[in-house]
ROMI-170267 format. One record per residue: z, y, x of N, C-alpha, C, O, CB in turn. Coordinates in pm, whole numbers, padded with zeros to 5 digits, always signed. Each point is the difference from the previous one (the first is absolute). Last residue first. Glycine has a CB too. Layout:
residues N
ZYXZYXZYXZYXZYX ...
//
This chain:
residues 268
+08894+12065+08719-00161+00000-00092+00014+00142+00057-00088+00084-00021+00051-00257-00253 +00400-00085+00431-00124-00070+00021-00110+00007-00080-00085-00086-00023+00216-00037+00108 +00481+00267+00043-00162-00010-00097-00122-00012+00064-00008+00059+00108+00094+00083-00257 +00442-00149+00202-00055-00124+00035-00181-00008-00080-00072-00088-00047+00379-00032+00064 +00220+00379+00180-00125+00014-00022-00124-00076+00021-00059-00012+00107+00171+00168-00088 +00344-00122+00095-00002-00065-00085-00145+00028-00098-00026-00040-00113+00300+00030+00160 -00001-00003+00506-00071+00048-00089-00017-00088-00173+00021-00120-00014-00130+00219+00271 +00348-00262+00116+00103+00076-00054-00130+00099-00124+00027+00029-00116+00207-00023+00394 -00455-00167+00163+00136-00046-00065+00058+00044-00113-00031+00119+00004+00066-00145+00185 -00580+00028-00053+00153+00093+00019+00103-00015-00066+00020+00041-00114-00127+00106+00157 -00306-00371-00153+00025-00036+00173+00126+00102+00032+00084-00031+00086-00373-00024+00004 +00118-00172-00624+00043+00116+00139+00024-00014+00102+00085-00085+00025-00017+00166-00122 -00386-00403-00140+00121-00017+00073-00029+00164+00043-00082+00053+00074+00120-00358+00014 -00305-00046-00531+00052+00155+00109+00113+00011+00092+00106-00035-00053-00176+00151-00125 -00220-00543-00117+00110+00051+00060-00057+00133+00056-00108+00013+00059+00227-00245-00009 -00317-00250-00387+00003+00177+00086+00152+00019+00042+00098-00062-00041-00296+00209-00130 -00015-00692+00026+00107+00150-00019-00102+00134+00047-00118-00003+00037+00393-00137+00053 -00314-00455-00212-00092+00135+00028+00125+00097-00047+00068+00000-00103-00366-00077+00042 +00314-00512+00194+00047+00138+00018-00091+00130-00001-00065+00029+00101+00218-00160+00020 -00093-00335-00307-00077+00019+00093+00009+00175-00058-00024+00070-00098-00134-00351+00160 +00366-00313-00175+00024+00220+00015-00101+00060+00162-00010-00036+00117+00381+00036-00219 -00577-00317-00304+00111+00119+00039+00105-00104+00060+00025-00101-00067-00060+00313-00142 -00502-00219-00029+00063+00005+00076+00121+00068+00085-00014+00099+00072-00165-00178-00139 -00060+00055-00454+00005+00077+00120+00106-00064+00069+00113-00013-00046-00199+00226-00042 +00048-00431-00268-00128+00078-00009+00018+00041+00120-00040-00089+00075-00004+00157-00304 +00416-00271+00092-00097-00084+00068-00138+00052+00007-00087-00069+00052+00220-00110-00119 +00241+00328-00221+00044-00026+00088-00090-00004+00161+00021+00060+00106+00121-00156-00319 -00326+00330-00266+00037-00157+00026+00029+00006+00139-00087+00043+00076-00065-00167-00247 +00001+00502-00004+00026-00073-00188+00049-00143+00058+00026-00093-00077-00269+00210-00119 +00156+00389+00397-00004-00127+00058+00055-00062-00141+00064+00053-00091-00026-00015+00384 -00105+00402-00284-00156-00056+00019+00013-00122-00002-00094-00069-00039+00000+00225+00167 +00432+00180-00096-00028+00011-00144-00125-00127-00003-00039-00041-00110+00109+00346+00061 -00050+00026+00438+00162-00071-00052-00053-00008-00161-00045+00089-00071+00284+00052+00260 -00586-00177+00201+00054+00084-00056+00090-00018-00076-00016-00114-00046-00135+00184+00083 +00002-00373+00393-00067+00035-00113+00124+00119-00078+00117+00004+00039-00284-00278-00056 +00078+00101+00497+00035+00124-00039-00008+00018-00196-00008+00107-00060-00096-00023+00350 -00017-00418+00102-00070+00083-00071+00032+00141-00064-00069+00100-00022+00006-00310+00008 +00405-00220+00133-00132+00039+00068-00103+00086-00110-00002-00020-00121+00027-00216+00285 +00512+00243-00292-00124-00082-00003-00109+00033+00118-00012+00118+00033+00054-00129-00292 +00396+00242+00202+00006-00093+00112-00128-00133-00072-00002-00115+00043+00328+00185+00058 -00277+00490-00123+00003-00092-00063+00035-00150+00107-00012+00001+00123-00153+00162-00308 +00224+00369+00240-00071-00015-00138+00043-00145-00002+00114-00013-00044-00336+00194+00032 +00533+00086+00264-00055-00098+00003-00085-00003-00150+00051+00001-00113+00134-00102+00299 -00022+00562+00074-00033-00105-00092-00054-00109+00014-00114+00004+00047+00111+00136-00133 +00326+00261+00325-00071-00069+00049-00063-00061-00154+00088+00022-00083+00048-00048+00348 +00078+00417+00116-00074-00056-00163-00042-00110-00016-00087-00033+00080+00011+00205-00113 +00438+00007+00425-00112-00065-00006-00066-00018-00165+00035-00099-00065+00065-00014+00302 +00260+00411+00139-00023-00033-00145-00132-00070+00039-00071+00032+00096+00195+00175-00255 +00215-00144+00527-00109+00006-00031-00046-00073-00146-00007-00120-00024-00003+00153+00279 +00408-00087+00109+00048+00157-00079-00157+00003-00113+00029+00054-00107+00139+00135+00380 -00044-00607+00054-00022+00143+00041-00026+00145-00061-00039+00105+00052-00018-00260+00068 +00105-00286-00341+00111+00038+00076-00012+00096+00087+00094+00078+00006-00034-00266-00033 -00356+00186-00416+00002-00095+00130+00158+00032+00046+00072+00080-00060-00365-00064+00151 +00172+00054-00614+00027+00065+00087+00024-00077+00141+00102-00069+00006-00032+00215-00196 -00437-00131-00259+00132-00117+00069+00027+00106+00129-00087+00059+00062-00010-00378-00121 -00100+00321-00504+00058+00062+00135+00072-00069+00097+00108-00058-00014-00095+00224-00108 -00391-00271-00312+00130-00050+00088+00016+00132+00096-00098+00059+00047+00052-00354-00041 -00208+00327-00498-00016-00029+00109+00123-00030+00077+00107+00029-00054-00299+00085+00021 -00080-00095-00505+00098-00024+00117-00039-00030+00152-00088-00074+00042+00202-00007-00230 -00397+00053-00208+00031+00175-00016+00142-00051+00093+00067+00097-00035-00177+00051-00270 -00158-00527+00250-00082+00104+00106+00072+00135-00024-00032+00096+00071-00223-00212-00082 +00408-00399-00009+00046+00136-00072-00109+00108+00092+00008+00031+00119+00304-00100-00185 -00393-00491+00063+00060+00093+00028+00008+00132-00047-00104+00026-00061+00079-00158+00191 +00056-00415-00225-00065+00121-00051+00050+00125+00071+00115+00037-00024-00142-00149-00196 +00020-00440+00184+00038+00064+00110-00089+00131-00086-00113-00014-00045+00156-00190+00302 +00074-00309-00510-00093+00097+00062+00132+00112+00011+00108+00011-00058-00399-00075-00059 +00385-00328-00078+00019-00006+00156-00153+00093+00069-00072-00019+00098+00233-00275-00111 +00029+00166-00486-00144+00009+00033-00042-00029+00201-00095-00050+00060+00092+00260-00324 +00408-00105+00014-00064-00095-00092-00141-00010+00061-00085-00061-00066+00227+00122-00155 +00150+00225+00447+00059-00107+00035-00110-00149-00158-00010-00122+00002+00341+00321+00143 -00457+00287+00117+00011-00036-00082+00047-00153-00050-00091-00076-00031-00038+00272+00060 +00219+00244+00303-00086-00144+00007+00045-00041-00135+00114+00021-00044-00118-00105+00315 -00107+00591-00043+00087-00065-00088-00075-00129+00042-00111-00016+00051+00194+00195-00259 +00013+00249+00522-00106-00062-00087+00090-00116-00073+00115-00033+00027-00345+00086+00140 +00420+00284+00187-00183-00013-00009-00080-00018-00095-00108+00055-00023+00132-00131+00179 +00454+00231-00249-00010-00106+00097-00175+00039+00017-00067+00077-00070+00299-00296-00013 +00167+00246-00298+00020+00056+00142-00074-00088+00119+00048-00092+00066+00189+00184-00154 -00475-00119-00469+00143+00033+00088+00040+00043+00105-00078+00089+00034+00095-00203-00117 -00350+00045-00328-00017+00072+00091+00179+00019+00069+00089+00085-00014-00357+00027-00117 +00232-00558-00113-00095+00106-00056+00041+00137+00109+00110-00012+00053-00116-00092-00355 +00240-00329+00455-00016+00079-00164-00104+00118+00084-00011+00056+00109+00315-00086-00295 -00163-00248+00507+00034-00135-00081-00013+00123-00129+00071-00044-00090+00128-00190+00256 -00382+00369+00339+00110+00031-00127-00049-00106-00090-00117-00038-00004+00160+00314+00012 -00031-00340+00576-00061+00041-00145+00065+00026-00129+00114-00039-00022-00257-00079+00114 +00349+00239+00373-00031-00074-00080-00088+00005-00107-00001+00093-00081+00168-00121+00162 +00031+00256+00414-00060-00009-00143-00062-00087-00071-00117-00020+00033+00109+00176+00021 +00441-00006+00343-00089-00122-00040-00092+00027-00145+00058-00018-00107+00141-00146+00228 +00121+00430+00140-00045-00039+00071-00108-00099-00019-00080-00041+00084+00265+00122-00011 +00147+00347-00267-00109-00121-00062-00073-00044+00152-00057+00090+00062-00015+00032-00356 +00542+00194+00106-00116-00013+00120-00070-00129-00068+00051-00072-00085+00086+00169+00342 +00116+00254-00566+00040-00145+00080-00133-00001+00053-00104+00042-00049+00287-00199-00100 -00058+00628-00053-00055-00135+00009+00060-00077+00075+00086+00036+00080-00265+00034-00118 +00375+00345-00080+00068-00146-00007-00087-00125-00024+00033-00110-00045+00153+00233-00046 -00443+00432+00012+00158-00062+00130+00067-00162-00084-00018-00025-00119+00156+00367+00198 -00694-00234+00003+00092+00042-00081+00177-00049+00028+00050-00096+00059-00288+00098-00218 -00216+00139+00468+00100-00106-00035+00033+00032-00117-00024+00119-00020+00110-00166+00220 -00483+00324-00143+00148-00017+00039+00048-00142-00047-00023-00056-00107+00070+00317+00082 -00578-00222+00085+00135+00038-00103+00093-00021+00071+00005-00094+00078-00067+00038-00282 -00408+00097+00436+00136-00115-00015+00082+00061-00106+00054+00097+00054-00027-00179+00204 -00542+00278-00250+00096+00049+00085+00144-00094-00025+00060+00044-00098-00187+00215+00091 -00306-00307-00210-00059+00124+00120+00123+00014+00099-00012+00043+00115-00148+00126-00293 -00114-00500-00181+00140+00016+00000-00013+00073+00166-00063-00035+00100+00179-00204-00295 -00495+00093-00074+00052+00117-00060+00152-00036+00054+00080-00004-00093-00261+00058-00139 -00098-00393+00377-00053+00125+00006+00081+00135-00041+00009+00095+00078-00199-00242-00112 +00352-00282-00092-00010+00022+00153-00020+00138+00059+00074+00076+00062-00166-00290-00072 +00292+00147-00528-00123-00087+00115+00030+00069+00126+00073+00097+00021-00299-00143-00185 +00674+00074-00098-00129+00105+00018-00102-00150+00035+00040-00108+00044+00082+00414+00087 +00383-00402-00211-00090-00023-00093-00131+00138-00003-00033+00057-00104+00260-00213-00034 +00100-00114+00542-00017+00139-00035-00111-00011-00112-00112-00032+00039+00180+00139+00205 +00258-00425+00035-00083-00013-00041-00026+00099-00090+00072-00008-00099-00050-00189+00164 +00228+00021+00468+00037+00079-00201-00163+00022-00030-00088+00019+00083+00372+00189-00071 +00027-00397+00461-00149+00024-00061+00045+00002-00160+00091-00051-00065-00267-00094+00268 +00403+00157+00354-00015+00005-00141-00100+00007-00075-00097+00061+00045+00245+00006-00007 +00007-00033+00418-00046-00123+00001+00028-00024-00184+00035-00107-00052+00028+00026+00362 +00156+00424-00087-00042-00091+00092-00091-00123-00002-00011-00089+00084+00195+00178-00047 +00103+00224-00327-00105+00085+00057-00082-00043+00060-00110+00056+00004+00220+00068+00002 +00297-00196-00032-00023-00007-00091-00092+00044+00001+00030+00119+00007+00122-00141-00070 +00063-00261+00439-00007+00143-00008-00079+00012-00171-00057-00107-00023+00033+00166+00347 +00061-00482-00075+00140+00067-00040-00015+00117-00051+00082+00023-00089+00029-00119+00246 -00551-00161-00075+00108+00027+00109+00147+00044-00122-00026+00021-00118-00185+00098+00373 -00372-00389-00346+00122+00127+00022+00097+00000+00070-00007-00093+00080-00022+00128-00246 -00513-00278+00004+00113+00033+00087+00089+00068-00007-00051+00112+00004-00057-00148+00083 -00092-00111-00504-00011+00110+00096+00063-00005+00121+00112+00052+00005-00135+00061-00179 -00205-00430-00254+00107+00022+00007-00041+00080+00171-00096-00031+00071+00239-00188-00276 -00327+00044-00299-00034+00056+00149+00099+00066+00089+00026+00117-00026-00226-00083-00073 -00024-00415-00259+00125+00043-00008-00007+00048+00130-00030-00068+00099+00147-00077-00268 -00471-00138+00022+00018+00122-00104+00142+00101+00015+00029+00087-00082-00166-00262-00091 -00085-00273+00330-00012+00076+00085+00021+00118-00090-00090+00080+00025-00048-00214+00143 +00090-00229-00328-00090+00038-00058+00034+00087+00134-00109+00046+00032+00065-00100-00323 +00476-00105+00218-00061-00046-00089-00153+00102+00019+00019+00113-00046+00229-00211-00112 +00075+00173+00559-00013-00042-00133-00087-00039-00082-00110+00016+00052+00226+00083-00020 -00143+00248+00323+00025-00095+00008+00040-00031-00151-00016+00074-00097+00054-00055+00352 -00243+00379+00111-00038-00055-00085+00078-00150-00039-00040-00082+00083-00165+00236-00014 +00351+00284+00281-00111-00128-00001+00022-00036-00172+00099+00038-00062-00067-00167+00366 -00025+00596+00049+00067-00074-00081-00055-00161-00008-00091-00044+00070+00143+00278-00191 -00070+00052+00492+00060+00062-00088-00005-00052-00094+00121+00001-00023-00141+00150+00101 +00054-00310+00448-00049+00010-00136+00066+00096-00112+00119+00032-00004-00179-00260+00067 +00141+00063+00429-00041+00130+00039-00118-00079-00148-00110-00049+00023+00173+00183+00335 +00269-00341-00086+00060+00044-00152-00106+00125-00033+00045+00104-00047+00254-00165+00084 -00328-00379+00336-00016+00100-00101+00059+00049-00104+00022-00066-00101-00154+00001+00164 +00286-00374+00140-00137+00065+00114-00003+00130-00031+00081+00053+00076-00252-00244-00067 +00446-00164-00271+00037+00147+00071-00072+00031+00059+00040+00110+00036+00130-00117-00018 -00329-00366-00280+00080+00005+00119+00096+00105+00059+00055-00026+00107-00230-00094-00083 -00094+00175-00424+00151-00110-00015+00009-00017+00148+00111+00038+00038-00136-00205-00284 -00359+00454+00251+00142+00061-00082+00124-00080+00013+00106+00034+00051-00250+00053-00228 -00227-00275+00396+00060+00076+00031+00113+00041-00054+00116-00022+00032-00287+00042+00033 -00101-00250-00357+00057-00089+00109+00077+00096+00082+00118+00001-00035-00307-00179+00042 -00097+00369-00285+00134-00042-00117+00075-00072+00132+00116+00033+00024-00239-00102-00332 -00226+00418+00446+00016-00112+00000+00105-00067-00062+00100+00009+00072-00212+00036+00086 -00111+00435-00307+00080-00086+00091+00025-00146+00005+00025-00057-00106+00056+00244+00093 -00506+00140-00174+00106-00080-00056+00084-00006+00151-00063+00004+00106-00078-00161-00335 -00147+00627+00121+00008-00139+00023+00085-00080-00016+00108+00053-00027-00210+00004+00129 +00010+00425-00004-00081-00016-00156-00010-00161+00019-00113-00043-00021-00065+00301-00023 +00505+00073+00360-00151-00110+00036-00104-00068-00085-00091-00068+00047+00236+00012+00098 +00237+00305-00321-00070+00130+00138-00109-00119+00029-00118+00002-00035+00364+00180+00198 +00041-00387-00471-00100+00121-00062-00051+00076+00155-00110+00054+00012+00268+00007-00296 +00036-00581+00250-00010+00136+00036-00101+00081-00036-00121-00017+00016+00224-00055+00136 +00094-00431-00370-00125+00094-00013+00062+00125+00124+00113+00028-00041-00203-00082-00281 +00194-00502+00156+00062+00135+00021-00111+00085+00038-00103-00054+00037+00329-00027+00034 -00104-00349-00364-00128+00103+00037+00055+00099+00056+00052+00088-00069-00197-00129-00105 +00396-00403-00050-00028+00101-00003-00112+00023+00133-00033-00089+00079+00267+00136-00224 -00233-00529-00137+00037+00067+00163-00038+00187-00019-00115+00041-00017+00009-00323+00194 +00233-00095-00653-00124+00117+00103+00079-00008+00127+00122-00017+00005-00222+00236-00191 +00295-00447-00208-00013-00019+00189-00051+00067+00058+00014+00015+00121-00025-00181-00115 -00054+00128-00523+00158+00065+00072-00007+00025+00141+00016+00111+00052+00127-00244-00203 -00616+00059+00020+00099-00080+00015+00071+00097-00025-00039+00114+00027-00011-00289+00108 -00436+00289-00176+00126+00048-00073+00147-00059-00009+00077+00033-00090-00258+00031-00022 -00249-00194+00361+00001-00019-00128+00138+00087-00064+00068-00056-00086-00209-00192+00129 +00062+00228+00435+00113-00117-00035-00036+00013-00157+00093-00042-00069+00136+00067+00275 -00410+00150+00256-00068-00008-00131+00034-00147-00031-00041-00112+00029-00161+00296+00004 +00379+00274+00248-00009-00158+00017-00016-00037-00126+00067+00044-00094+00072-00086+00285 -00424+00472-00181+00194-00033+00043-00034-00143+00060-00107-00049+00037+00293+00173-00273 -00596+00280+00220+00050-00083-00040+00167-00067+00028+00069+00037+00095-00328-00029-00100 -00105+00421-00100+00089-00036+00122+00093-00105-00061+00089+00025-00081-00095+00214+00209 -00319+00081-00363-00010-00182+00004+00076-00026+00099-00031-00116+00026-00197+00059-00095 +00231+00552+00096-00082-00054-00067-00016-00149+00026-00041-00036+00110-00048+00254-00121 +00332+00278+00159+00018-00132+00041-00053-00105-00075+00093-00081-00004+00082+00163+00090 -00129+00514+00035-00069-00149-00104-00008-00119+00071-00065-00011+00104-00094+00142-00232 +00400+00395+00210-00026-00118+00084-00030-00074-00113+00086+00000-00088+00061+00015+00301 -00160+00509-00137+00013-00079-00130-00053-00151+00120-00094-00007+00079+00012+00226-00373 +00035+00294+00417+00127-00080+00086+00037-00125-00073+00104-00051+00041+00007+00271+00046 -00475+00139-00211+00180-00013-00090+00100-00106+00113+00120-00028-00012-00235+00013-00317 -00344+00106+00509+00013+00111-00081+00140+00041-00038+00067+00100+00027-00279-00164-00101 +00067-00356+00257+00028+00109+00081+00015+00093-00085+00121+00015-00013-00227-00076+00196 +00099-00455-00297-00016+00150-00067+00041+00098+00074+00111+00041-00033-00082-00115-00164 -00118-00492+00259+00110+00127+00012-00098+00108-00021-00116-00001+00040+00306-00087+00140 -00158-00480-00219-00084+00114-00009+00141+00147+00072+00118+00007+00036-00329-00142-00318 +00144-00476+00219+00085+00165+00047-00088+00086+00044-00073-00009+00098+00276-00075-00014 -00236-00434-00330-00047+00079+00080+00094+00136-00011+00071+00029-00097-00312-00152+00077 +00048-00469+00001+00126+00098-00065-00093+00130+00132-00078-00006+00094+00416-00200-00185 -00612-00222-00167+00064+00087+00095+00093+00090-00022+00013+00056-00108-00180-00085+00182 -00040-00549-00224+00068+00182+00008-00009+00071+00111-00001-00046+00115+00169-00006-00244 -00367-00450-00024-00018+00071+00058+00068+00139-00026-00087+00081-00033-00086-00235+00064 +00237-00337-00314-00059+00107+00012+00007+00072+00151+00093-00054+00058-00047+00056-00313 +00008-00499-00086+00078+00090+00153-00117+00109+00065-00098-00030+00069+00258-00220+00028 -00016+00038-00639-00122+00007+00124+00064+00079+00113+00071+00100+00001-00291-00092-00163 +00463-00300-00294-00021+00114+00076-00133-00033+00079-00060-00107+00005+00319+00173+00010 +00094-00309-00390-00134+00007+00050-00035+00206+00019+00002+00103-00068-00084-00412-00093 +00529+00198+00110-00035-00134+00130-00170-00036-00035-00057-00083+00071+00354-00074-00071 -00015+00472-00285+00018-00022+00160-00069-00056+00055-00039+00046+00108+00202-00042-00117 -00367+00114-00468+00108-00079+00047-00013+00045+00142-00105+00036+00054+00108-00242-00223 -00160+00411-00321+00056+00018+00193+00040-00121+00026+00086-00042-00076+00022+00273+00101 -00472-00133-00454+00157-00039+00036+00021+00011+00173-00079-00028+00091+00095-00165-00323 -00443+00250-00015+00126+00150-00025+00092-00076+00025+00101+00063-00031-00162+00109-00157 -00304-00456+00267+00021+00020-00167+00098+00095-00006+00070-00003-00101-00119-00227+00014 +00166+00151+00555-00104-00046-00090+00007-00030-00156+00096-00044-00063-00141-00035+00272 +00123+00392+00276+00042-00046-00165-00116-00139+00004-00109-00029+00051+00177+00327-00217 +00109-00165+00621-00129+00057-00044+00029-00114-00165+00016-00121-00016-00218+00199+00322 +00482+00165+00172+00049-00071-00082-00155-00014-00116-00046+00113-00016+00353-00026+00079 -00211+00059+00441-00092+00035-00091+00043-00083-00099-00034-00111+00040-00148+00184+00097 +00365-00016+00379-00038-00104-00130-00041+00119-00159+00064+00102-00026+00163-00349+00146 -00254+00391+00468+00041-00043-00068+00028-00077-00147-00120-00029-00008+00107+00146+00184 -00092+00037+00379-00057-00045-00091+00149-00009-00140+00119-00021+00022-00349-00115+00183 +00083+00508+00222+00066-00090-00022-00084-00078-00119-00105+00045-00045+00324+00081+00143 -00201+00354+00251-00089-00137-00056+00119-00092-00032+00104-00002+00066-00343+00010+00095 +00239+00571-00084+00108-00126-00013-00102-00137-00040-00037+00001-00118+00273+00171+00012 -00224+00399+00291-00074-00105-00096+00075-00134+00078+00048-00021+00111-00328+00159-00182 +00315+00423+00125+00040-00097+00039-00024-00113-00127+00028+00020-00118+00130+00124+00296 -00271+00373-00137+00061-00029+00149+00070-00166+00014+00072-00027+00096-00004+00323-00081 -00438+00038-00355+00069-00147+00008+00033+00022+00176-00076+00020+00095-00087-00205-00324 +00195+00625-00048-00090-00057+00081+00053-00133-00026+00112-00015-00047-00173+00199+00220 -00052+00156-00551+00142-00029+00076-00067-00110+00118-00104-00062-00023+00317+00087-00218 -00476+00272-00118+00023+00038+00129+00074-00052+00134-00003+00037+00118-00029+00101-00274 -00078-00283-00361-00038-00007+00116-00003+00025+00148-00035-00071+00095-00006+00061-00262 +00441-00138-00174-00134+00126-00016-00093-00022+00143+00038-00031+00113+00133+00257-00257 +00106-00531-00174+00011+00025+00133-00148+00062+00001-00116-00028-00029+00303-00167+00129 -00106-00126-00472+00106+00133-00044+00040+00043+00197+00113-00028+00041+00049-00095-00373 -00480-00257+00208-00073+00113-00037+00098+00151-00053-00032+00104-00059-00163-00318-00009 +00097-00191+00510+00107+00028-00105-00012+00165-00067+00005+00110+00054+00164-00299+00095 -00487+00004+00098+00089-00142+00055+00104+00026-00131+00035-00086-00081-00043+00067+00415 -00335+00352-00285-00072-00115-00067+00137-00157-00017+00006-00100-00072-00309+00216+00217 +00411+00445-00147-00028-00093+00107-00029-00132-00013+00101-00071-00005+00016+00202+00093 -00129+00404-00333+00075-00111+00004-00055-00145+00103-00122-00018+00003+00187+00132-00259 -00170+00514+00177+00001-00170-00120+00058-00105+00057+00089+00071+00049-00307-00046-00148 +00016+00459+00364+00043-00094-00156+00040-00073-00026-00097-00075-00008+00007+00103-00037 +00025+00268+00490-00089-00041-00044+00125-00050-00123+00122+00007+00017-00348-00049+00204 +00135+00473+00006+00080-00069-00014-00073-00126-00077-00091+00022-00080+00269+00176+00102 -00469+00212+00249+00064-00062-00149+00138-00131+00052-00001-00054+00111-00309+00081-00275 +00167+00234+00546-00074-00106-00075+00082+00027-00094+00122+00013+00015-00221-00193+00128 +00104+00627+00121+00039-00129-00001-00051-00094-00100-00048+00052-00101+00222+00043+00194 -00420+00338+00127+00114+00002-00112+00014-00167-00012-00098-00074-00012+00031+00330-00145 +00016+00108+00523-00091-00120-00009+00095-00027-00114+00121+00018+00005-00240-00110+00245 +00093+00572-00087+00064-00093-00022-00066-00098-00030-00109+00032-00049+00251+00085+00009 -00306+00416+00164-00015-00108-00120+00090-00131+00087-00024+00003+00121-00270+00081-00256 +00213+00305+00390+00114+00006-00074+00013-00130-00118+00103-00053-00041-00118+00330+00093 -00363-00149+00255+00122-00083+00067+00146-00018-00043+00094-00062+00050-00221+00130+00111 -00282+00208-00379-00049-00173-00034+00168-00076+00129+00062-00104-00026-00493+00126-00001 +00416+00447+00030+00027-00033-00149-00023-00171-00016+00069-00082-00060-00163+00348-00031 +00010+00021+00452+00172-00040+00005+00029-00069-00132+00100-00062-00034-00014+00279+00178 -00551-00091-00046+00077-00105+00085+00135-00059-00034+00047-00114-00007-00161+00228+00164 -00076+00258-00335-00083-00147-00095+00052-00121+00073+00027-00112-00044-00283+00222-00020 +00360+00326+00251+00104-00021-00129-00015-00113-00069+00082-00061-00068-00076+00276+00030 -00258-00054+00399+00142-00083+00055+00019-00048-00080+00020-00121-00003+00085+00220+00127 -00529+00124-00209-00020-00150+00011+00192-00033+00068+00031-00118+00013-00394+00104+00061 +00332+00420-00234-00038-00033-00074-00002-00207+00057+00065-00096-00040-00184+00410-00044 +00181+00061+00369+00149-00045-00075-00088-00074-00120+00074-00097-00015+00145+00328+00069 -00583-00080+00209+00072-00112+00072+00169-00052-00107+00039-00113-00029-00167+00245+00322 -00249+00193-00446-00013-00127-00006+00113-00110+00065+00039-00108-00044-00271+00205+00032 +00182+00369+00066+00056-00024-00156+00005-00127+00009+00108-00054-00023-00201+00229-00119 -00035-00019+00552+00157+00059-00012+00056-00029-00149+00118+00001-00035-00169+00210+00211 -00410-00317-00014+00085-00066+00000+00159-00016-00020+00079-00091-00021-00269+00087+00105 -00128+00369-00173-00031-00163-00074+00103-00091+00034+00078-00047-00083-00325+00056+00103 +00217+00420+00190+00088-00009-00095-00006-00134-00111+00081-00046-00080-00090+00309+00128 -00248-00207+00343+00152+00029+00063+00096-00009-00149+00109-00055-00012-00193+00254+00253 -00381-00133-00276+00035-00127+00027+00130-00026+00015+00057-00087-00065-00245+00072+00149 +00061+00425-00150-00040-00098-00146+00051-00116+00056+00090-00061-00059-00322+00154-00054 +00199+00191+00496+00066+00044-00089+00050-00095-00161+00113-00029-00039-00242+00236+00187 -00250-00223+00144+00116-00068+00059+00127+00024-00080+00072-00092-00039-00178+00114+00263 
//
């Protein structure tokens, strides 16, 4: 009895410890998953689609390599909004304008960033709503101009020569800027602005080592980059003809600090 008494007296802390030991192990989390999103191939996979857009639109189709306008095919699109929990990174992909061909006349685009959506242009001009942050207007929809207020600070936007990714924190004002309410495309080679248009050619090129800062009226830095206003997204440097890619069709990212006045704006 004795022997026994002590068998178990060794054995038993033995089987706790194996116990306490296997209830200590952790379920080790899924791999992260990789790579890029079939709809649009610069949007990482992870980012969720929280909003898709049907529409049709014209397809301009060469012939013998020549463009013309007016022989087209009326195509099937989708626009789409993703979002990136991880970095808080908003993607807005083929989201289409009033598809005025690049008129002077465009009908601006007003956009709210908290609701990742267009505002009704009708509303807006009625006074119904003021509840937009910026809209898109002008020639190609290329000129972006910021809700603002009186206040300097209020509704400003400046164009910061970092890429997106690598820009971690708002630069100081610098002192005796002039407020900018309206951004324009740049008419020269890497200038103040999103992106260049090329007036001989009337191609749209955007600046990928630049980004926009737009400050809301409620105190809140927003990052923002418009990659391109072709459908597809093609890569700057790619388009060789006006009429190749359908435009203006809106693909950006955005980050919105949610703490006023904060100026901390990183997302890797």
């Amino acid at each position: 009895m004795k022997f026994k008494t002590w068998l178990i007296a060794f054995i038993a802390p033995v089987i706790l410890a194996s116990c306490s030991k296997s209830s200590d192990v952790q379920p080790q989390p899924e791999p992260e998953e990789v790579g890029f999103k079939a709809e649009a191939a610069w949007v990482p996979v992870r980012a969720k689609l929280v909003k898709t857009l049907d529409y049709s639109y014209r397809q301009v189709i060469p012939v013998n390599g020549v463009y013309e306008q007016d022989n087209y095919e009326t195509k099937q699109g989708k626009g789409y909004v993703f979002f990136d929990e991880k970095f808080q990174v908003v993607y807005v992909v083929d989201w289409p304008a009033d598809q005025t061909h690049g008129s002077v006349a465009a009908q601006p685009v007003y956009f709210n960033f908290d609701t990742r959506d267009t505002v009704a242009r009708a509303d807006v001009e009625a006074g119904l709503t003021d509840n937009w942050h910026i809209n898109f207007n002008d020639i190609y929809n290329s000129t972006i101009s910021v809700n603002y207020n009186d206040e300097f600070e209020k509704g400003l936007i400046r164009t910061i020569a970092t890429p997106f990714d690598q820009l971690d924190e708002v630069p100081a004002i610098p002192a005796g800027l002039t407020k900018v309410t309206n951004l324009a495309v740049s008419m020269v080679p890497n200038g103040n602005s999103w992106g260049e248009y090329e007036m001989a050619r009337h191609i749209l090129t955007a600046y990928e080592n630049k980004t926009n800062i737009i400050y809301l009226k409620d105190g809140r830095r927003v990052k923002f980059q418009l990659q391109n206003l072709y459908r597809s997204n093609p890569k700057p440097g790619t388009v060789k003809d006006k009429y190749e890619y359908p435009a203006p069709f809106f693909t950006y990212k955005y980050f919105i600090q949610q703490t006023a006045g904060s100026n901390n704006i990183k997302t890797r």
